[in-house]
N, C-alpha and C positions, 0 to 999 in steps of 0.2 A: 504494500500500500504506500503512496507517494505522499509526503506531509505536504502542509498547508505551503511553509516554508520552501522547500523542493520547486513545487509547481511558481509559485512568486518567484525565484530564482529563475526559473526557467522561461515563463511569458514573458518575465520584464526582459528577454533579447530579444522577443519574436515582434514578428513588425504589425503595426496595426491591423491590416485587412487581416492578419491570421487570426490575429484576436479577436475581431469583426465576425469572423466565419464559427469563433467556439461559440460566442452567443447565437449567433442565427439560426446555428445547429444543438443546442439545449439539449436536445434531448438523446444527440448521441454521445456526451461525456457528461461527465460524474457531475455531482449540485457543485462541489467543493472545486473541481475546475473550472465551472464558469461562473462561481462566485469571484474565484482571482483572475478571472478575464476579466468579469465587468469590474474590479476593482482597480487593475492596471490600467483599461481604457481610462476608467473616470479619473485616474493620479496624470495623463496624456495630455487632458485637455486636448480633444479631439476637434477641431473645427464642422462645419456644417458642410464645408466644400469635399474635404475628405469621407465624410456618411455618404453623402449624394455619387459622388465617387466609387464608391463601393457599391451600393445598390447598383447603378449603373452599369460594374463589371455584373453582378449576377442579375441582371435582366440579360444581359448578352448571353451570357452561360446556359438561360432557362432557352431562351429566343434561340438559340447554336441546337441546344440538346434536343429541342421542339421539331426545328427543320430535318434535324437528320433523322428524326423518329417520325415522322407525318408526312412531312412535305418533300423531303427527298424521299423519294422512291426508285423502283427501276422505272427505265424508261421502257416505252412498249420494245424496243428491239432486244433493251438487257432481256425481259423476259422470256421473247424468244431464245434467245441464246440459251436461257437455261431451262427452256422447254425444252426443247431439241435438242440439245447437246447434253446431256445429263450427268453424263459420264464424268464421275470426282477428278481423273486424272486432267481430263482438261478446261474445269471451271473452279478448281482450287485455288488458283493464283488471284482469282475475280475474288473470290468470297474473304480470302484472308487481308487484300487489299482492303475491302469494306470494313470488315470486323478491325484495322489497323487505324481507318478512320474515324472509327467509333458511331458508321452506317446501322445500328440494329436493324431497322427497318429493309436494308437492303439483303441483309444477312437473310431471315427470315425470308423475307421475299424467294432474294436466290435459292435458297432451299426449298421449299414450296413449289417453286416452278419445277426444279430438279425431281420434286420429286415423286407431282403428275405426271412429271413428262415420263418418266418412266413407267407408272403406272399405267396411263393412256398404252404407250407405247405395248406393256407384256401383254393388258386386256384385247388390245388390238389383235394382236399373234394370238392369242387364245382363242376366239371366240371368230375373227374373219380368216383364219388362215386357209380355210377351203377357196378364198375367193382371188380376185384378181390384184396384183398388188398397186394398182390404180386405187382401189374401192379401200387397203388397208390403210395407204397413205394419206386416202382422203378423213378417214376416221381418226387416226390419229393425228393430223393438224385439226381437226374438227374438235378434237378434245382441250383443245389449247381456250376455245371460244367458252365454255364453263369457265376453264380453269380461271380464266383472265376476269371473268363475272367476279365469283366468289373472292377472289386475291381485291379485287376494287371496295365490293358491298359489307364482305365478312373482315377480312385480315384488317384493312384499314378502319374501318368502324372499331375495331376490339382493340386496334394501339391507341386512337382516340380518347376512348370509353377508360384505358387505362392510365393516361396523363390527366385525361380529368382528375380521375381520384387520387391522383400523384398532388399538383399543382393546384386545386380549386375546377368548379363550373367555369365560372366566366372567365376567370383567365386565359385557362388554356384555347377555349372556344375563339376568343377576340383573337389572340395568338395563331389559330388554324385558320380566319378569314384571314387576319392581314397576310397570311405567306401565301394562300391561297388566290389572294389577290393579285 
């Protein structure tokens, strides 16, 4: 367990916005460290410029994390790509790229497409392989047409549904029109 002392030792090096971030975040460390956060702040005299500053960065950070989980998505061609091409050995480099960007939404995506298209793909061979491979081809790009439904109506509503209760109603909502916009 870390004394009162220890912790004061130890904020009084860290720079304001850290100390900024242990109050903002309360409830993921102890009473007793963010009693000597807000005690350092208030010995700082902190100006108004610097608060408004702060907030600032994390409206950015909300508004960054918001786009790349909502509003970036694939683009209809990424999807085909990973309709059609399913195969891990050659859309591995795509996915780890995302997941490096900190894309969940594409991540997620990417996989999904991967991994109807394979689906579509076996159900195809199962069930049409008596016929012409015009008529299997055609069913399995045909299967992309759901898949692409569901991926816009389902997947995207459920990351939504989930940043609301992350963030608030109206925030995150005003936040999905303006990128939307």
């Amino acid at each position: 367990m870390v004394s009162k002392e220890e912790l004061q030792s130890t904020f009084s090096t860290l720079p304001t916005e850290k100390l900024m971030e242990i109050i903002d975040n309360k409830f993921g460390y102890t009473e007793l460290a963010v009693s000597v956060a807000f005690a350092e702040l208030a010995s700082r005299k902190i100006s108004e410029e610097e608060i408004k500053n702060y907030k600032s960065k994390q409206m950015k950070r909300l508004n960054t994390y918001i786009k790349k989980n909502i509003s970036d998505d694939l683009t209809f061609s990424q999807k085909n790509l990973f309709y059609f091409i399913w195969l891990p050995l050659f859309t591995i480099v795509f996915k780890q790229n995302y997941r490096q960007e900190g894309c969940a939404l594409k991540v997620k995506q990417a996989n999904y497409y991967s991994i109807l298209g394979f689906i579509f793909f076996v159900l195809t061979f199962v069930f049409a392989r008596d016929t012409s491979n015009l008529t299997i081809a055609a069913i399995w790009i045909g299967g992309f047409i759901p898949s692409y439904f569901l991926d816009e109506f389902f997947n995207r509503q459920r990351q939504i549904k989930k940043l609301q209760r992350l963030f608030g109603e109206n925030e995150t909502a005003e936040s999905v029109q303006e990128q939307d916009a």
